[in-house]
N, C-alpha and C positions, 0 to 999 in steps of 0.2 A: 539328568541331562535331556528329559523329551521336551521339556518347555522350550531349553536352548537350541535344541535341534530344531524347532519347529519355526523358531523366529529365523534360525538360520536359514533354514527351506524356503519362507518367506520371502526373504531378502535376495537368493539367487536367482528365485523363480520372476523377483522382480529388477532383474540386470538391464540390460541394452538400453539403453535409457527410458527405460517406462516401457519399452513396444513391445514388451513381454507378449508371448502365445498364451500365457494363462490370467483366467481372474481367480485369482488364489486367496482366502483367508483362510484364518484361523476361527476353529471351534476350540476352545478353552472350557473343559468342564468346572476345576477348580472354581475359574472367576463366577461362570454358573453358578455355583453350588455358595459361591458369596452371597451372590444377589440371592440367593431364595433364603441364604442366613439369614440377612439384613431383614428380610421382610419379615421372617418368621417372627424374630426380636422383637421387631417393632409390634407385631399384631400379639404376641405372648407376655410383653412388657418384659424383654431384657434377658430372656434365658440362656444361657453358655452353655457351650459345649456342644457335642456332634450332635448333630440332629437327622435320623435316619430319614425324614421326610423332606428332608430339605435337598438330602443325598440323591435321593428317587426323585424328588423332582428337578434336579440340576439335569438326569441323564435322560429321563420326559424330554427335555426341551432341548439339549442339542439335539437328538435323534428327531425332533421335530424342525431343526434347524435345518436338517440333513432333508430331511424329504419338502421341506420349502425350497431349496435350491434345486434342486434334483427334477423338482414338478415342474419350476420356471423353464430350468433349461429343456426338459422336454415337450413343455404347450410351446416355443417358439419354432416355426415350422421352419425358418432360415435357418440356418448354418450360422454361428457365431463367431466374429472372427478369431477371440478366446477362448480357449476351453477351462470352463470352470474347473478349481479343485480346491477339494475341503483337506484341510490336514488338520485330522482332530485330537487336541493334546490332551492322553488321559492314562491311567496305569495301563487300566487296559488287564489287570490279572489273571482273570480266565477267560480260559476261550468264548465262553457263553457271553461275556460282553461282546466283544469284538462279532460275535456273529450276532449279536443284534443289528450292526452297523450293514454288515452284509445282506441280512434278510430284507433291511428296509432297501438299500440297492435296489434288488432284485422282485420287489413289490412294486416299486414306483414304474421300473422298465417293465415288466410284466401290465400294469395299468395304464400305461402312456407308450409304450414305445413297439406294439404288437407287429408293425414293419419294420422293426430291427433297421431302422435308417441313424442311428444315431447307440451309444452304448455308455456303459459304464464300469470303469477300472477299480481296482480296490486292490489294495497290498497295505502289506504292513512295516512299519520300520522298528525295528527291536533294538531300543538301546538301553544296551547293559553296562554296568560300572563296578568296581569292585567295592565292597562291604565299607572299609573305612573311607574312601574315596565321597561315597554319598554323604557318610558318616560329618566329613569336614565341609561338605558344601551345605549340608543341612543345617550347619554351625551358625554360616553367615546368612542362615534368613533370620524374616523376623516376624512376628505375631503369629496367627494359625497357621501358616507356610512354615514355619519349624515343627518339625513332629518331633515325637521322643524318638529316642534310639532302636528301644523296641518295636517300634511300629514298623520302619525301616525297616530290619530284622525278620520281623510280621511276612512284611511283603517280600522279600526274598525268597520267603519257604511258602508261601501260597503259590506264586506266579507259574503261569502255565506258558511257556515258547509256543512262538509258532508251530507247527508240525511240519515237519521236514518231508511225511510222505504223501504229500502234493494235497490233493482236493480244496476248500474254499479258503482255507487258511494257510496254503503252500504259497502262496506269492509275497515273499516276503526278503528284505535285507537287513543284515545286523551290524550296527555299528558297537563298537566296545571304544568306550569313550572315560578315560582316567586319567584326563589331561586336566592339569591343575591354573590353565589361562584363566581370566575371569569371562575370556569373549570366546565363544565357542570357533572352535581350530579351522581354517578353510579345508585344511587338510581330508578331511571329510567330505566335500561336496561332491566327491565323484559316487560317493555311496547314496549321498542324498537323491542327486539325480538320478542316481540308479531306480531308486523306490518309485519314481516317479514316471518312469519308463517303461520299467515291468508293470505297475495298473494300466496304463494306458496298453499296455501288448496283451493283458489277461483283463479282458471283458469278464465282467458277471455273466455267470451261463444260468440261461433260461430255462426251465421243464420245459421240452418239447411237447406243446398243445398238440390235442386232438384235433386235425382238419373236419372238426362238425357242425354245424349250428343247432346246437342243445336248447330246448326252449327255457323259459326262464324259471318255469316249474323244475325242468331237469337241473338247471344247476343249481336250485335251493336245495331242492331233493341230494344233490350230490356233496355239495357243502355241510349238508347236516349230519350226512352220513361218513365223514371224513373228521369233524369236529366230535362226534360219537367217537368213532376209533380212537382218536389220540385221547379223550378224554381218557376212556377205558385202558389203555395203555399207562397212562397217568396215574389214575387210580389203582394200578397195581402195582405202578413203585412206591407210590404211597403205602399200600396194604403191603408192601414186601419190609421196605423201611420202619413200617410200627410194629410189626410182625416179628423183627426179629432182632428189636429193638433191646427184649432178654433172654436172647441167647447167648449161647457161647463165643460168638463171634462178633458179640457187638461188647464183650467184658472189657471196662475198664475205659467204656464211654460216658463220661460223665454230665447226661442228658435226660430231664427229666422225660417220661413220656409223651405229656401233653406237651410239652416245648414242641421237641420233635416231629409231634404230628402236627401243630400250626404250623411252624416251620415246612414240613412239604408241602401239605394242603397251599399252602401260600407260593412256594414254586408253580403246583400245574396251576393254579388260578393265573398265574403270569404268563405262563407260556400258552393258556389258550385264549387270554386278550391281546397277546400276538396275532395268535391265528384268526379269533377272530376279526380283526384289524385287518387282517391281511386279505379274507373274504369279504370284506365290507369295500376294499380298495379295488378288488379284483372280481370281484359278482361269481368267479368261478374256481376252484381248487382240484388239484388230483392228490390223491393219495401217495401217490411214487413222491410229490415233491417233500414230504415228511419223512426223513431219514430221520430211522430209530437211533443209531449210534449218536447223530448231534442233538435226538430227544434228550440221550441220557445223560450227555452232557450238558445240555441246559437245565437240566430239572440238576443236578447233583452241584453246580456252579450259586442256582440262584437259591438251593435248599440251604448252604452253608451262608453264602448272604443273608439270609434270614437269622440263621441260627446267631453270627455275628453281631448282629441287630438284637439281637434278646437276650445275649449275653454278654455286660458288659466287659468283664472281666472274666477271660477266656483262655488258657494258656494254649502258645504259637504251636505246641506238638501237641496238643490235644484237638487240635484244628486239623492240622495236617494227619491225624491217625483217625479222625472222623468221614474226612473224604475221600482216603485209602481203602477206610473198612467200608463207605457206601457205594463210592465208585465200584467195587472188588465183588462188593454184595450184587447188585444190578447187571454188572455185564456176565456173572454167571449164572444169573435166572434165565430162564423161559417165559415166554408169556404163552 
């Protein structure tokens, strides 16, 4: 139901006859991840089926959609009489996506918006349905928008909730939606407005800058020495996850080794073209703003994406008992 939720959001946000307070679209990853099918077909001569490149570049380009809007609204030095808002319709399964969405936020405002004269909201809407419920809606689609059953299923046992004890992913409402209308229920709009309420009351919070003028030697120097750390940080989940890859506690993971270490290698390579993106946007970086806990959840989120991607054929509990044993593995090391 996020699709239908989203068109629904759309449609209330656009009530009073057009004199709406927001300029609101929609980011659609799916339809994304069409276009970059289509092209691929066309430039591969006609190949079917999922294409992990097409995938990665569907979620490239809304996240570039996001920070094209985001840029506009912040080089206009007036006051707009709309407040834009994206509502972007996507699984969304682990948290390490959704904080892609918030990192770039909080880049763009961090680059553009250093007098805090202007901000930005983010929350999440969690709409959940029950198992046979999806099951019969999934029925009535048709071409690649029908997935198997298993897939469904899939995603049930991967999905990560928002987190209930607060921090960047606390701002959030849950619709539970296993209504059998074919037009999604109004009944629901007081929770959609809700969503829309709380972003706007919960601004992206900023690292508290240093009050200094660091020369430009200094924040190279400081950049470089920040992108070292998390590297090395990096490379020891890597070295923890191949490390222990035959032991006892990784028995009955059915992973070759080399998979596995592409597989991570290919997480921190992601998350340090994050970062470094983010110092290319921001000429300057602190250390305090790299929280280890949401490292290890971005490295253990986008390690299984990988692993997904190389195994075509992967069973739903040996997925879910790979991320148990790495997640489990990593938050009780030391670095």
């Amino acid at each position: 139901g996020k699709s239908a939720a989203s068109l629904r959001l759309l449609h209330i946000l656009s009530e009073n006859d057009g004199k709406s307070r927001y300029d609101a679209q929609i980011i659609e990853y799916d339809s994304l991840e069409e276009d970059e099918l289509l092209k691929n077909r066309i430039e591969s001569h006609g190949v079917e089926g999922f294409d992990p490149a097409a995938w990665r570049q569907a979620r490239s380009a809304a996240l570039h959609r996001v920070q094209d809007v985001l840029t506009r609204h912040f080089y206009k030095e007036e006051r707009s009489e709309r407040i834009p808002l994206l509502i972007l319709d996507d699984t969304f399964h682990y948290r390490s996506m959704r904080y892609e969405v918030y990192r770039m936020c909080r880049e763009v405002m961090m680059k553009y918006n250093r007098t805090a004269t202007k901000s930005v909201g983010f929350a999440t809407l969690y709409v959940s349905a029950a198992a046979e419920t999806c099951k019969a809606r999934n029925q009535q689609r048709f071409g690649r928008r029908r997935v198997p059953d298993s897939s469904l299923m899939e995603m049930m046992t991967k999905f990560e909730p928002p987190c209930t004890g607060g921090g960047w992913d606390g701002v959030y409402e849950t619709l539970s939606n296993n209504d059998s209308e074919v037009y999604f229920p109004d009944k629901h709009d007081a929770t959609l407005k809700s969503v829309v309420s709380r972003a706007l009351e919960n601004p992206v919070k900023l690292v508290q800058m240093p009050d200094v003028k660091a020369s430009e030697d200094d924040r190279a120097r400081t950049s470089r020495n920040v992108a070292h750390a998390v590297d090395k940080l990096l490379r020891f989940y890597v070295g923890k996850v191949c490390q222990n890859r035959s032991e006892e506690s990784m028995t009955g993971l059915d992973i070759e080794h080399k998979v596995l270490a592409q597989a991570a290698n290919g997480a921190r390579r992601n998350i340090l073209e994050g970062l470094r993106r983010q110092m290319k946007m921001n000429g300057d970086i602190l250390l305090e703003e790299v929280i280890e806990g949401e490292l290890r959840v971005q490295f253990v989120g986008l390690l299984l994406e990988n692993l997904v991607v190389r195994k075509e054929e992967w069973d739903v509990n040996a997925q879910t008992n790979t991320k148990k044993i790495i997640s489990g593995m990593l938050d009780g090391s030391e670095f």
